[in-house]
TORLUM-9609 format. One line per 5 residues: number of its first residue (from 1); their letters; for each residue z, x, y of C-alpha. Coordinates in nm, 4 decimals. Last residue first. Example, Ala and Ser with C-alpha at 12.3 -4.5 7.8 and 13.67 -1.06 7.14 Angstrom:
2
2) SA) 0.7140,1.3670,-0.1060; 0.7800,1.2300,-0.4500;
REM end
This chain:
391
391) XXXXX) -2.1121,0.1657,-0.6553; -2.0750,0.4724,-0.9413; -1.8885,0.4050,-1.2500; -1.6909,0.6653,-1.3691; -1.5200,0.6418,-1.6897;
386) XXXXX) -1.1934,0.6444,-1.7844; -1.0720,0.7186,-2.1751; -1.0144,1.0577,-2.1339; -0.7307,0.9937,-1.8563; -0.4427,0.9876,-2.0820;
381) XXXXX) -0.0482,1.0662,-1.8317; 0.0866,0.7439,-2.0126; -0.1478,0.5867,-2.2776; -0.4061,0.3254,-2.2008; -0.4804,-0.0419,-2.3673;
376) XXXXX) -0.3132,-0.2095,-2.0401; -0.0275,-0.3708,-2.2202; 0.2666,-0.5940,-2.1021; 0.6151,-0.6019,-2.2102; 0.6878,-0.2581,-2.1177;
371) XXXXX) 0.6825,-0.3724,-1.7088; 0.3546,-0.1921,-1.5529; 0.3572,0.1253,-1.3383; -0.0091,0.2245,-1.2192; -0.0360,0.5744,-1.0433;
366) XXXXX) -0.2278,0.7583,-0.8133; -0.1904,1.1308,-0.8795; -0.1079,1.4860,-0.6523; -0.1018,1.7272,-0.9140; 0.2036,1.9098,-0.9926;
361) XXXXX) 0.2690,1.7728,-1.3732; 0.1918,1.4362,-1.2547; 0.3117,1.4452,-0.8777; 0.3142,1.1310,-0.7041; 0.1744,0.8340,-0.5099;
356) XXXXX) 0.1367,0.4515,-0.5126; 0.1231,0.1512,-0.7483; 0.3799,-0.1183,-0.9191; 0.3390,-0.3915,-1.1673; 0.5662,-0.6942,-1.1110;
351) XXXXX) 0.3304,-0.8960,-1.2787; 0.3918,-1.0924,-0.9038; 0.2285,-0.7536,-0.7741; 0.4066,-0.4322,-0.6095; 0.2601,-0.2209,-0.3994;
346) XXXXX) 0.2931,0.1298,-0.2070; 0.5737,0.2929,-0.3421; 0.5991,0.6807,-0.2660; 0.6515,1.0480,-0.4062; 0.7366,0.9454,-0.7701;
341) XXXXX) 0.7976,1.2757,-0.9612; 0.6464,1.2550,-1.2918; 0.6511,1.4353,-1.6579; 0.9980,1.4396,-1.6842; 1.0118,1.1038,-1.5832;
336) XXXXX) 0.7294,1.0106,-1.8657; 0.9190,1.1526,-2.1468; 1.2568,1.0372,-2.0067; 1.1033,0.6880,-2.0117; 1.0128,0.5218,-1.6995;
331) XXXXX) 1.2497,0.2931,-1.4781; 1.4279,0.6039,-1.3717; 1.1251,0.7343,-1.1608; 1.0956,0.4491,-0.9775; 1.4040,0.4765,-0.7755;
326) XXXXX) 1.6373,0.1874,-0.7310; 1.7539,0.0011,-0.4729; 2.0500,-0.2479,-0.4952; 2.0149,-0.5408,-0.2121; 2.0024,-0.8353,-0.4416;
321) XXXXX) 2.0746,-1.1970,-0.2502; 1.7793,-1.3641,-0.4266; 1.5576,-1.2933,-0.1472; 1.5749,-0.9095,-0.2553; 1.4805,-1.0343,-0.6464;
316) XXXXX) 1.4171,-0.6497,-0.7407; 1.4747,-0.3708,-0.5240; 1.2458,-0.0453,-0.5981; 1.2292,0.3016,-0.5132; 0.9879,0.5931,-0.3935;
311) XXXXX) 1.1724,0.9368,-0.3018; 0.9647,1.1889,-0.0437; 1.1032,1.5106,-0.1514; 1.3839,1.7194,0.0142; 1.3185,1.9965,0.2543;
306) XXXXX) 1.5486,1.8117,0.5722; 1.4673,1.4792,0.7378; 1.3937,1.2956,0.4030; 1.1474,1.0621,0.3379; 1.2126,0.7059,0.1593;
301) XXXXX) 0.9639,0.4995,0.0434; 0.9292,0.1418,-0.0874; 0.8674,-0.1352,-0.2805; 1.0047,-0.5071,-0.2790; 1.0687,-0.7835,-0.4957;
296) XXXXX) 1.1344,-1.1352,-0.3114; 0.9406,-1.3317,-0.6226; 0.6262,-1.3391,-0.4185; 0.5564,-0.9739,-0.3788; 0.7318,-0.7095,-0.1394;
291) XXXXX) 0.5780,-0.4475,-0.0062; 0.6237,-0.1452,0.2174; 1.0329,-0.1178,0.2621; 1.1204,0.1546,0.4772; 1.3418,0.4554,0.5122;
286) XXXXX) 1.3421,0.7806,0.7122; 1.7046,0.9287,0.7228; 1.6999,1.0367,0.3824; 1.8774,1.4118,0.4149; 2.2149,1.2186,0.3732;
281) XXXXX) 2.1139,1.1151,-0.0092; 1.9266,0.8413,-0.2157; 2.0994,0.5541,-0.0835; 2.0462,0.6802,0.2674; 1.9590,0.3214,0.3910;
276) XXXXX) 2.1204,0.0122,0.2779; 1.8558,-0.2691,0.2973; 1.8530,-0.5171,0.6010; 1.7528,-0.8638,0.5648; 1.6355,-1.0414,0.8252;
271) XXXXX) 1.6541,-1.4233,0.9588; 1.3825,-1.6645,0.9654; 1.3037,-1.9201,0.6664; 0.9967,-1.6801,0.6552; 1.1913,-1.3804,0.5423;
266) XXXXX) 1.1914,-1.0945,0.7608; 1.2699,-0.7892,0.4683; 1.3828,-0.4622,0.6269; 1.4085,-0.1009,0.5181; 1.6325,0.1101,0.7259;
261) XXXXX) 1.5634,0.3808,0.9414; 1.8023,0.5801,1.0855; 1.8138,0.7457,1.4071; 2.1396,0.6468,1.5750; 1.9607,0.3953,1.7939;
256) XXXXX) 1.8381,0.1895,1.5023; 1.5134,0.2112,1.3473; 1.3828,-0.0824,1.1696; 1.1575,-0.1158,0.8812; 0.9086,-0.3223,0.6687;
251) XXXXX) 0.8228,-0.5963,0.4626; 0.7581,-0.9727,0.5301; 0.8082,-1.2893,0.3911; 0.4726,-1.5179,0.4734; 0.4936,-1.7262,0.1351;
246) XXXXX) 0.1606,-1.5128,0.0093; 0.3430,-1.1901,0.0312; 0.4045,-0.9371,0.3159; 0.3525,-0.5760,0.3853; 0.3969,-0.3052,0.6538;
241) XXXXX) 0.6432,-0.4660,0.9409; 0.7425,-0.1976,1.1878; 1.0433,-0.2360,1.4280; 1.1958,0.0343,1.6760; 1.4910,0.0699,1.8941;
236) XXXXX) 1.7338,-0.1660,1.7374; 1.9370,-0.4447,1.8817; 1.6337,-0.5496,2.0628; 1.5318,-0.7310,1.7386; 1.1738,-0.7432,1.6671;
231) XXXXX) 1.0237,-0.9850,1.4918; 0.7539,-1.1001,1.7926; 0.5322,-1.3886,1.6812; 0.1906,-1.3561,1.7329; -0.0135,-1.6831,1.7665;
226) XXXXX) -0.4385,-1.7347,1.7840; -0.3655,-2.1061,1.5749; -0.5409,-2.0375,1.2668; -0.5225,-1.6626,1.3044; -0.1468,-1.6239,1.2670;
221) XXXXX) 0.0414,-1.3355,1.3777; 0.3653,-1.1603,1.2751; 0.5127,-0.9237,1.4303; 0.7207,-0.5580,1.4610; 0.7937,-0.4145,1.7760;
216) XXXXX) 0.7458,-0.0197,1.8680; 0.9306,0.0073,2.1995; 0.7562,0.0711,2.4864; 0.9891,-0.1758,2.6618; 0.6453,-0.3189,2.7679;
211) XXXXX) 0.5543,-0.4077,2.4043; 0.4102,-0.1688,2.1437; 0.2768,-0.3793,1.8472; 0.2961,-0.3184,1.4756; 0.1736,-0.5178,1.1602;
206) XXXXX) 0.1587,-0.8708,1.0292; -0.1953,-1.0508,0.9623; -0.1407,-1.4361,0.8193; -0.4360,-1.4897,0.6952; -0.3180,-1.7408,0.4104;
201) XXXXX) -0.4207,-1.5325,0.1424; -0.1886,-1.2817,0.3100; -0.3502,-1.0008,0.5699; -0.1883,-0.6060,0.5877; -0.1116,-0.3529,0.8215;
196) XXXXX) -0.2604,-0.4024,1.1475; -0.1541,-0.1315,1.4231; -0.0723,-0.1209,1.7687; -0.1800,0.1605,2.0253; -0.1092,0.1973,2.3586;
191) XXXXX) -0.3172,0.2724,2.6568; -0.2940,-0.0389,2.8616; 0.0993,-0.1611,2.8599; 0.1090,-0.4823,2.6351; 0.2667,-0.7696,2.8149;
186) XXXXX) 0.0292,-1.0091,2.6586; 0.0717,-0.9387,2.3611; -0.2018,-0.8133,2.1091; -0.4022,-0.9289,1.8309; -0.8396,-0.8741,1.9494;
181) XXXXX) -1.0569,-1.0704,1.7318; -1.3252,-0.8713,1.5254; -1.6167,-1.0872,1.4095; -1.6299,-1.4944,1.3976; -1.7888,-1.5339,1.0603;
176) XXXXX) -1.8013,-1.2275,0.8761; -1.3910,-1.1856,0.9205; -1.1464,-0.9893,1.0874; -0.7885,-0.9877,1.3066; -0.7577,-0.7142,1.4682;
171) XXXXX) -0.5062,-0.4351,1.5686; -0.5679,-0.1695,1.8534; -0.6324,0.1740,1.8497; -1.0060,0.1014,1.8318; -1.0104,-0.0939,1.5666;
166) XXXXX) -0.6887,-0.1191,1.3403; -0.7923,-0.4224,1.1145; -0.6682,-0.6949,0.9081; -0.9686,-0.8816,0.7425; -1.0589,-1.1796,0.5901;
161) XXXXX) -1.2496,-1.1929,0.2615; -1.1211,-1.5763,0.1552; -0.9284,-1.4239,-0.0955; -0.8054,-1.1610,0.0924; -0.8473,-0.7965,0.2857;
156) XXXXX) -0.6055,-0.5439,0.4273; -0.5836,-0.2605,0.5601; -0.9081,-0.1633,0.7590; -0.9492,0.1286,0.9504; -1.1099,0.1912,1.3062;
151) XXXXX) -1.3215,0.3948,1.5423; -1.6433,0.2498,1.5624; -1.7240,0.4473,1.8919; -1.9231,0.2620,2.1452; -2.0098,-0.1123,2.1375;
146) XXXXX) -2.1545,-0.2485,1.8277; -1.8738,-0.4810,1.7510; -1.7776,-0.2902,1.4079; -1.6903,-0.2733,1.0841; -1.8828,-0.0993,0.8543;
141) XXXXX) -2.0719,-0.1961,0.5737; -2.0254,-0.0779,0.1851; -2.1412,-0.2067,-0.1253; -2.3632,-0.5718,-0.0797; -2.2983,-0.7229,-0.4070;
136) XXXXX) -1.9897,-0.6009,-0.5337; -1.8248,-0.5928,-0.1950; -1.6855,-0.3441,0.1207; -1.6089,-0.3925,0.4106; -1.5317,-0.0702,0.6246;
131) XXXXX) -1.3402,-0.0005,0.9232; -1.4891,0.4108,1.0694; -1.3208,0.7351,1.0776; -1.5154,0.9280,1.3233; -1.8539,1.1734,1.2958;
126) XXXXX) -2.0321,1.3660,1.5854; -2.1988,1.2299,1.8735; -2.1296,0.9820,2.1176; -2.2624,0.7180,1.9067; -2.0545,0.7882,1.6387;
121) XXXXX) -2.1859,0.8777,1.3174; -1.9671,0.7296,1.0129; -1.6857,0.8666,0.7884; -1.5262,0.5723,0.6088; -1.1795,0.3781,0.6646;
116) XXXXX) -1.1210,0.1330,0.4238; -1.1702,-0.2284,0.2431; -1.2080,-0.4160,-0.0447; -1.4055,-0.6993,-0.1855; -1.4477,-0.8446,-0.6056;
111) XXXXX) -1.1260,-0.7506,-0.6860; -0.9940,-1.1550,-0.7131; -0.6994,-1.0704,-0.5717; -0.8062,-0.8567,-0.2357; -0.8210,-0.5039,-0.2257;
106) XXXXX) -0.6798,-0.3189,0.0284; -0.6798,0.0492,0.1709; -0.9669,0.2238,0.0344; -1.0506,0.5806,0.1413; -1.4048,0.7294,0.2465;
101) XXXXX) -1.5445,1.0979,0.2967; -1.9274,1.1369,0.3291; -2.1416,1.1468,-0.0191; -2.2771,0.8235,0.0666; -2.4943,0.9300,0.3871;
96) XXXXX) -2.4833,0.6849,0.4336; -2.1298,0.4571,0.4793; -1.9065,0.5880,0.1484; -1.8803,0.5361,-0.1874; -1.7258,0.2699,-0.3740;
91) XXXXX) -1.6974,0.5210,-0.7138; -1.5455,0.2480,-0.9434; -1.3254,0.4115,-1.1800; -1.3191,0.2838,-1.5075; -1.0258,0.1980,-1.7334;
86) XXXXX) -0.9732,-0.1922,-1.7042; -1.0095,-0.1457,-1.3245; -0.8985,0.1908,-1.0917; -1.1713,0.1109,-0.7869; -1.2156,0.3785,-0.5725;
81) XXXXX) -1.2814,0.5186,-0.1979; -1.4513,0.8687,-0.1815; -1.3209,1.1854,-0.1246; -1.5349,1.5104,-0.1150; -1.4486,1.8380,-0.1998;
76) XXXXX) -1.5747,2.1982,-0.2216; -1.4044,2.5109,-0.4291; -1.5405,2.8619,-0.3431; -1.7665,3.1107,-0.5134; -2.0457,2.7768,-0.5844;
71) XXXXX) -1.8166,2.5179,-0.7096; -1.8059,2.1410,-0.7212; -1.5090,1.8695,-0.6137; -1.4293,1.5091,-0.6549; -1.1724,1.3561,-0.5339;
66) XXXXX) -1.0264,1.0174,-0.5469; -0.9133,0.7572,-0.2851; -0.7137,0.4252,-0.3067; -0.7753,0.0425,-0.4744; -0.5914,-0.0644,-0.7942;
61) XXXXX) -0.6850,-0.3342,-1.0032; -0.4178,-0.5037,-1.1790; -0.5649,-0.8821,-1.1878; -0.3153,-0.9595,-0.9056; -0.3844,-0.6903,-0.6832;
56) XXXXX) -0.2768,-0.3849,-0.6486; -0.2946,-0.0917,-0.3210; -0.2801,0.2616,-0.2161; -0.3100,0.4718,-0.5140; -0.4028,0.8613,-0.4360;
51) XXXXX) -0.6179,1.0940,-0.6389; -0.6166,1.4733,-0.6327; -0.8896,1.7534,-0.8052; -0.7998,2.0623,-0.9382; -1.1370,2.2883,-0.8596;
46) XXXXX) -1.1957,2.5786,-1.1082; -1.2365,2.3391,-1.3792; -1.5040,2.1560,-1.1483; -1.4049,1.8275,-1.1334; -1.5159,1.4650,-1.1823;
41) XXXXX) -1.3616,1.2096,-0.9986; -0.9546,1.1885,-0.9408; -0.7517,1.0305,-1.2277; -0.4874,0.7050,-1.2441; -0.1867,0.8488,-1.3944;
36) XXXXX) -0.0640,0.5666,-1.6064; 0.3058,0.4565,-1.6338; 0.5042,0.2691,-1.8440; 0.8338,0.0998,-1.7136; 1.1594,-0.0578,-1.8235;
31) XXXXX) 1.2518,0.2516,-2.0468; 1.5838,0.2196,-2.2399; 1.8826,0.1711,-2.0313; 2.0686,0.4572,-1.8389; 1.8416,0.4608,-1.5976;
26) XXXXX) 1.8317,0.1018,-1.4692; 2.2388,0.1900,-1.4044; 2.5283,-0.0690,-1.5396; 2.6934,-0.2144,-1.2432; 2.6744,-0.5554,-1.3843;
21) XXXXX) 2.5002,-0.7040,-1.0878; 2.2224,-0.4025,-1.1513; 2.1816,-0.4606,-1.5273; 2.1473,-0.8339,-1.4572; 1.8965,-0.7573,-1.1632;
16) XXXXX) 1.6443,-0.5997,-1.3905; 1.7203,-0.8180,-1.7277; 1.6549,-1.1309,-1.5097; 1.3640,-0.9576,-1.3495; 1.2252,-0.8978,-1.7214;
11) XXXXX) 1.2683,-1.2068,-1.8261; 1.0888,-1.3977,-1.5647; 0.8031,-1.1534,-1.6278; 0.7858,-1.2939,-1.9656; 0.7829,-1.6587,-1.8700;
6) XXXXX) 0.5121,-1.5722,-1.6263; 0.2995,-1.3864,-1.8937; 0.3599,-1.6940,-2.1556; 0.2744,-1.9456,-1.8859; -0.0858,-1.8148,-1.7968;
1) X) -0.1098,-1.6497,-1.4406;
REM end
């Protein structure tokens, strides 16, 4: 990151959490944010077509699944993992035959690997959601230890092109080298699942564990010297950590015995912090925090219990003592709110840019947000100017 861009995002979180402190609302201030729907594949006019962001990196590409779709009577679709960089889509494909269904989940900083779940055969017969890898110069493999089903998805992937994986029900740690290695507790009851969410540069894998309370716990584990650290608190009946940074602060939730969720930041001093939850309405009962970057801001979701929407928000500087969430919609200008309804927050960068999933103008989008002071030559809601590249 050159010194101009860092001094500039520097400004803007100052601005953010000023305007917070000060009680004056992120809405009521001119637009923060610009936003770019980030388009399906090609379409049949007959045939809307969906897209959905999961992850950034640091250069600003954006990983996640788009649709295509033909039409002979009726409407057909396939979903393939994609590449949103510099305005073309990267079609990734899927494992042969390449016109099966494929998502991507992570993409590491330098955007040169990223990885997924695929459709594959399975040996028993049949298709199932398969881990991939994926990179520029080999496309996509699967995942695997060669024994039985390969069913699995990948989350996360770095620098160094380690892995975290859910492989058969069960979370892993990844790489070329030394395969799939197995992250559980000991006291892990046989038959329950646990999930791996997301890998640092460090390879530091955090995710979800079931213990023998049955009780979802939260950890943290570290490759380097095969440890898992439990986060949860037994104060609550559920932990989940989603996301972390490169300083090994992590993102996620707790549920407490009353039924809320709230989102949750484990910094790596130790410690928690808890984020207010319902700040969007009673109905939000289901709240967690899915990323934060390396400044301490964090994105998230909340989900209501009752008919409303799914809400995604924002709390900027979290390790700096702020706790004030936001929702992304009211960062944008009133042309673009009116235009969007921001479903979820995936992602957040150290540009502070911001991905996930909404509604632009009723279709289901991906979609970038980047801070007004930096440019990404493409005008809200304008797809014309992407092209498809194929992997």
């Amino acid at each position: 990151m050159n010194r101009i861009l860092s001094h500039a995002i520097h400004i803007l979180a100052a601005l953010s959490v000023a305007l917070m402190i000060s009680g004056v609302g992120l809405a009521a201030t001119p637009q923060i944010y610009r936003i770019v729907e980030l388009p399906a594949l090609e379409a049949h006019p007959n045939c809307p077509t969906n897209s959905n962001a999961i992850a950034i990196n640091e250069r600003g590409d954006v990983v996640g699944v788009a649709e295509s779709s033909w039409y002979d009577f009726t409407c057909h679709f396939v979903s393939h993992a994609v590449i949103w960089r510099d305005g073309e889509i990267i079609d990734l494909g899927g494992i042969p035959p390449e016109d099966a269904f494929s998502s991507g989940k992570g993409i590491n900083d330098i955007g040169d690997a990223a990885v997924g779940w695929a459709m594959t055969p399975d040996p028993g017969g049949g298709y199932v959601g398969g881990a991939f890898f994926w990179n520029e110069t080999e496309g996509m493999t699967l995942i695997s230890d060669g024994n039985g089903s390969p069913h699995g998805q990948a989350w996360g992937v770095n620098n160094s092109y380690q892995v975290a994986v859910t492989y058969k029900g069960n979370s892993h740690y990844w790489d070329a080298t030394t395969g799939l290695r197995l992250i559980e507790f000991d006291d892990s009851p046989e038959n329950y699942s646990s999930d791996a969410w997301e890998i640092n540069n460090n390879g530091i894998v955090v995710g979800t564990a079931r213990r023998a309370d049955l009780m979802l716990h939260a950890f943290r584990y570290d490759p380097s010297t095969d440890t898992i650290v439990d986060l949860h608190d037994v104060a609550f009946r559920h932990s989940s950590a989603y996301g972390l940074n490169d300083n090994g602060d992590v993102a996620g939730w707790i549920e407490a015995y009353d039924n809320f969720n709230y989102p949750s930041i484990w910094p790596t001093a130790g410690g928690r912090i808890d984020l207010p939850a319902q700040v969007f309405g009673p109905g939000y009962a289901y709240c967690r925090a899915e990323h934060i970057n390396d400044f301490g801001d964090v994105v998230g979701t909340d989900v209501s219990g009752l008919t409303e929407p799914a809400i995604a928000w924002a709390a900027f500087d979290v390790l700096g003592g702020n706790t004030d969430r936001v929702k992304l919609v009211d960062l944008l200008s009133p042309t673009d709110s009116a235009q969007w309804d921001l479903r979820s927050g995936f992602e957040i960068n150290n540009s502070r840019q911001i991905t996930g999933i909404g509604l632009f103008n009723g279709l289901t989008r991906g979609y970038l947000m980047t801070p007004v002071l930096f440019e990404d030559g493409f005008e809200s809601g304008t797809t014309d100017g992407w092209s498809v590249v194929q992997p």
